[in-house]
C-alpha positions in Angstrom: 0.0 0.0 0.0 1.4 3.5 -0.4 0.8 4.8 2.9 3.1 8.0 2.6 0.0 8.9 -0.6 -2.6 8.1 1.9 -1.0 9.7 4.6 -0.9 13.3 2.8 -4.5 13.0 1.4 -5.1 14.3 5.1 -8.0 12.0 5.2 -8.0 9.5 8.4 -6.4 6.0 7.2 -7.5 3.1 8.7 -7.7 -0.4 7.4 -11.4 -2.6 7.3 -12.2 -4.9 9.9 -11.9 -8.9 9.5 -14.1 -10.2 12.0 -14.2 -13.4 11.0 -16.6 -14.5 14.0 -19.2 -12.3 12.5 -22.4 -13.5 10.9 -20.9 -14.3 7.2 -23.9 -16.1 6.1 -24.7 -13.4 3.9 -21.8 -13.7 1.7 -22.6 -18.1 1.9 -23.9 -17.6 -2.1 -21.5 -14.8 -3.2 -18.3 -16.2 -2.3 -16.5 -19.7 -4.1 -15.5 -22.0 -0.5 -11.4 -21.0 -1.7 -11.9 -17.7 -1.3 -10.1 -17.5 2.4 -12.2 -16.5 5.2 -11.7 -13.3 6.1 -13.1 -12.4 2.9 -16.5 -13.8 3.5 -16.5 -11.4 6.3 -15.8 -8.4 4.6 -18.4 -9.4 2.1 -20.9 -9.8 5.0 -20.1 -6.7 7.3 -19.5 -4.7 3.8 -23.4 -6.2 3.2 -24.6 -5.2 6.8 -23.0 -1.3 6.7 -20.1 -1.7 8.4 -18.0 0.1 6.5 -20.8 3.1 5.6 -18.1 5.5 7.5 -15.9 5.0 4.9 -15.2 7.4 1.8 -13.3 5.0 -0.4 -11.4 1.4 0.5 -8.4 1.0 -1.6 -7.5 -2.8 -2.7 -3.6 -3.7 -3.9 -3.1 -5.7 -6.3 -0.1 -7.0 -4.8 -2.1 -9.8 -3.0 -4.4 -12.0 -5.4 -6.7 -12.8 -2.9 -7.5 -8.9 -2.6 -7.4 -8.7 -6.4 -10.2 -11.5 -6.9 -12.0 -9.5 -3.8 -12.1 -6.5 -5.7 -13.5 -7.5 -8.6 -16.5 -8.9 -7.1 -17.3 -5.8 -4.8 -17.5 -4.1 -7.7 -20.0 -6.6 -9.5 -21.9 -6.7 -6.5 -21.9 -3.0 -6.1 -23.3 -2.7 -10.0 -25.8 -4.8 -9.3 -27.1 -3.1 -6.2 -26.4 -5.8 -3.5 -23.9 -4.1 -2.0 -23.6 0.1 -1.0 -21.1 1.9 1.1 -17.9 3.2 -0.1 -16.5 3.6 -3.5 -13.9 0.3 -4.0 -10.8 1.5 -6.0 -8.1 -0.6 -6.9 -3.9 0.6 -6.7 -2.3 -1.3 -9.4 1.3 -2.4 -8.3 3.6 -3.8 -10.9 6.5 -5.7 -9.5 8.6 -6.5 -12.1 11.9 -5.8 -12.7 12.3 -4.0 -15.7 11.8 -0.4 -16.6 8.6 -0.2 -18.2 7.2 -1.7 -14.9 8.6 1.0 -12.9 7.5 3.6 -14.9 3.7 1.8 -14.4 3.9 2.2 -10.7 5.1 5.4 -11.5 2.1 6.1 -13.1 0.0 4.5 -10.6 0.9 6.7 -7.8 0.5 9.7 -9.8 -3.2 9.0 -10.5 -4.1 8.0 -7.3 -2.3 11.4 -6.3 -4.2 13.3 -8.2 -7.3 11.2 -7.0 -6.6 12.4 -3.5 -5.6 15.7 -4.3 -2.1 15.2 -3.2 0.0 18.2 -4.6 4.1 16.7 -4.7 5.0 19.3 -1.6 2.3 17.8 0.7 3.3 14.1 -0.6 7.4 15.4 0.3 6.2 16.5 3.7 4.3 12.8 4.7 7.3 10.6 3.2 9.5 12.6 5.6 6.8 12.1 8.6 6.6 8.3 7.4 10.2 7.9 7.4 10.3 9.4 11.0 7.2 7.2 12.4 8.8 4.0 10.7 11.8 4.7 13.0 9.8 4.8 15.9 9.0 0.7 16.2 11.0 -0.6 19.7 12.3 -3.9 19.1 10.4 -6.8 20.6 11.4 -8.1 23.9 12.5 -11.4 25.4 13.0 -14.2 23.7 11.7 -14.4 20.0 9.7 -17.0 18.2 9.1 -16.1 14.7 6.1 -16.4 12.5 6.3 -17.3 8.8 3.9 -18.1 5.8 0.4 -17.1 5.2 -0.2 -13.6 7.4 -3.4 -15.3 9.6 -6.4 -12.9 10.1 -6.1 -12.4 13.4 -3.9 -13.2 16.4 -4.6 -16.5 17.7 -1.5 -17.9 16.6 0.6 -14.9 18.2 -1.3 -16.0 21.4 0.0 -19.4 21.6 3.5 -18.6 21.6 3.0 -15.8 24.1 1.6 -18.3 26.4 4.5 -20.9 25.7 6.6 -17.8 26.9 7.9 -16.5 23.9 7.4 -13.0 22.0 6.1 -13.6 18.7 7.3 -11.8 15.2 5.6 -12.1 12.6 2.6 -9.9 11.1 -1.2 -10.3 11.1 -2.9 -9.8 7.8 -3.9 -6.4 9.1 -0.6 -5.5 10.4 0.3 -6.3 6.7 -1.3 -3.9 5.3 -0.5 -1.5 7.9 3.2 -2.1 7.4 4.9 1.1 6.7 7.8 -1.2 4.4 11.5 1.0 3.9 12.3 3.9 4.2 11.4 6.2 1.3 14.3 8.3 -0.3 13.7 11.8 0.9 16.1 13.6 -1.1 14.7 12.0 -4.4 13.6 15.1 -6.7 10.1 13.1 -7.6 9.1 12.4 -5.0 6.2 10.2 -6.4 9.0 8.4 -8.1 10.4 7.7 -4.8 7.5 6.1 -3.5 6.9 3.9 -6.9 10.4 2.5 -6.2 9.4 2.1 -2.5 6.4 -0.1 -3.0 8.5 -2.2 -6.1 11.2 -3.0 -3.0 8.5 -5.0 -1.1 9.1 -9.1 -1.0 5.5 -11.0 -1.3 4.2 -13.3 -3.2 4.0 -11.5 -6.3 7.3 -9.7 -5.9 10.1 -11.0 -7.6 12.8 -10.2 -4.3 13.8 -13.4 -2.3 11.9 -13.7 0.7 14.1 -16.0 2.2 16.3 -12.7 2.6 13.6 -11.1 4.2 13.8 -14.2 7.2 17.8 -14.1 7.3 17.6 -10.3 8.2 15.1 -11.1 10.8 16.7 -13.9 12.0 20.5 -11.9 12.0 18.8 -8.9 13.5 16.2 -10.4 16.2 17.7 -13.6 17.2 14.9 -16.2 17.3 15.0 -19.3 19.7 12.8 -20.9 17.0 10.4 -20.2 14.2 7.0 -21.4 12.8 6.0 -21.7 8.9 2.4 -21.6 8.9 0.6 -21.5 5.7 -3.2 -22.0 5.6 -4.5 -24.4 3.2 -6.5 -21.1 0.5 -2.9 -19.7 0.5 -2.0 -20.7 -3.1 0.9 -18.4 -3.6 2.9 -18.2 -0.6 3.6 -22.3 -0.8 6.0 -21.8 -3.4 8.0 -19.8 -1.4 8.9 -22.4 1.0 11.9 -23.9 0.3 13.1 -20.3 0.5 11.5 -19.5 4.0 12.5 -22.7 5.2 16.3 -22.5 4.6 17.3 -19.1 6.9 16.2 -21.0 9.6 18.5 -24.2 8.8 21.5 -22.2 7.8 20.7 -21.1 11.6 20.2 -23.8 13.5 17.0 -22.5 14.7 14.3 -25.1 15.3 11.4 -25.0 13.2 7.6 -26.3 12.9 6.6 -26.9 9.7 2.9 -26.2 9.5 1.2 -26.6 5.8 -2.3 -27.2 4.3 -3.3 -26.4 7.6 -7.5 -24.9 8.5 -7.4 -21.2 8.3 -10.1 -21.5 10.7 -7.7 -23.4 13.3 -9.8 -26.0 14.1 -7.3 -28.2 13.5 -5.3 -28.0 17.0 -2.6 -25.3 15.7 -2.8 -23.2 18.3 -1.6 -26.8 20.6 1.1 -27.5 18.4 2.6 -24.2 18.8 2.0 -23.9 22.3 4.0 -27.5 22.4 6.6 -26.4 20.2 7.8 -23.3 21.2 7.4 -24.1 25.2 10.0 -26.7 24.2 12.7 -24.9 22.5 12.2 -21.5 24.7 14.1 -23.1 27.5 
């Protein structure tokens, strides 16, 4: 997401809620069962007006799952079945070659102009950005860290705080609210500087090595042990695995392997990790 943009639109920036233990029977007959859970829920609390207080909810492209999401707001919203805000998508174009760049280039300057977001008042947020992505402590005690498929909540976070370890690893909210690098302040464009920004991000779709990613966590935050947890709708992530998997090796860091697994976690996770990480946190 390009949250320096949204920061300088001056608007309020928050991201949608994924209450999965709301009612999503609503979205039963709008949704195929693949379509991960979380999604049914915005579908139903979209349906029920609980995002009426928005203005406009931007979906990246970035994720596939929040591609596929958008498109069938906006069928249901041209059909009349669904109100509320007005669903735009920001286009991000990940790979490496110039005419790429120049796309996300592009991109940001149309959502710019969107927003209303002259370059001097974008300038001003990326430097406030830069300063508020500073401003993260690191975690305490000891570390367990948390790979794979982002889950929707924090369930899985709670385990391995109960088996006495910190956890690292974002939610799918915290995603989405990750402010990512530092954006180059001294850049002339400076919505040239944020295309390049948002291109730097490792994910699914990105063409960076996200085992890279796991090695600088691992150098920089020292992790007793780790969990790869990938939910069984996550049909990108898995062919990353080999790639999350080996940091952890090169390490020496124990690791639970955790694939295919109910994104509901109905299937004893929550246990496992409790078991696991209480045993290799001594």
């Amino acid at each position: 997401m390009p949250h320096d943009l949204l920061r300088a639109s001056g608007k309020e920036v928050r991201g949608v809620s994924l209450d999965c233990e709301y009612d999503t029977a609503p979205a039963a007959g709008i949704l195929e069962s693949k379509f991960a859970p979380w999604c049914s829920a915005v579908i139903a609390n979209w349906m029920a007006g609980a995002y009426d207080h928005f203005e406009t909810i931007v979906f990246s492209r970035a994720d596939d799952t929040v591609q596929r999401l958008y498109y069938y707001v906006c069928e249901l919203q041209r059909r009349g079945t669904l109100a509320g805000p007005e669903a735009i998508m920001f286009d991000v174009s990940l790979i490496p070659r110039a005419s790429s760049e120049a796309r996300q280039y592009r991109e940001v300057r149309a959502l710019a102009k969107r927003l209303n977001v002259t370059d001097s008042r974008l300038r001003e947020a990326i430097v406030s950005t830069n300063a508020a992505r500073k401003a993260s402590p690191p975690p305490a005690g000891k570390v367990c860290l948390l790979v794979g498929t982002p889950p929707s909540d924090d369930r899985l976070h709670a385990a391995i705080a109960r088996a006495g370890c910190t956890p690292v690893g974002d939610t799918l909210q915290e995603l989405w609210a990750d402010l990512g690098p530092a954006v180059d302040e001294s850049a002339s464009d400076p919505a040239l500087a944020l295309a390049r920004q948002i291109r730097e991000r490792a994910g699914p779709r990105s063409f960076g090595d996200a085992g890279a990613a796991v090695a600088a966590d691992i150098a920089s935050l020292a992790p007793v042990c780790g969990v790869l947890w990938l939910s069984n709708d996550d049909e990108s992530t898995g062919w990353q695995i080999p790639a999350l998997r080996e940091p952890f090796e090169a390490a020496g860091i124990p690791l639970l392997e955790m694939t295919c697994r109910d994104p509901h976690l109905a299937d004893g996770a929550e246990d496992e990790i409790e078991k696991f990480v209480g045993e290799n946190s001594e």
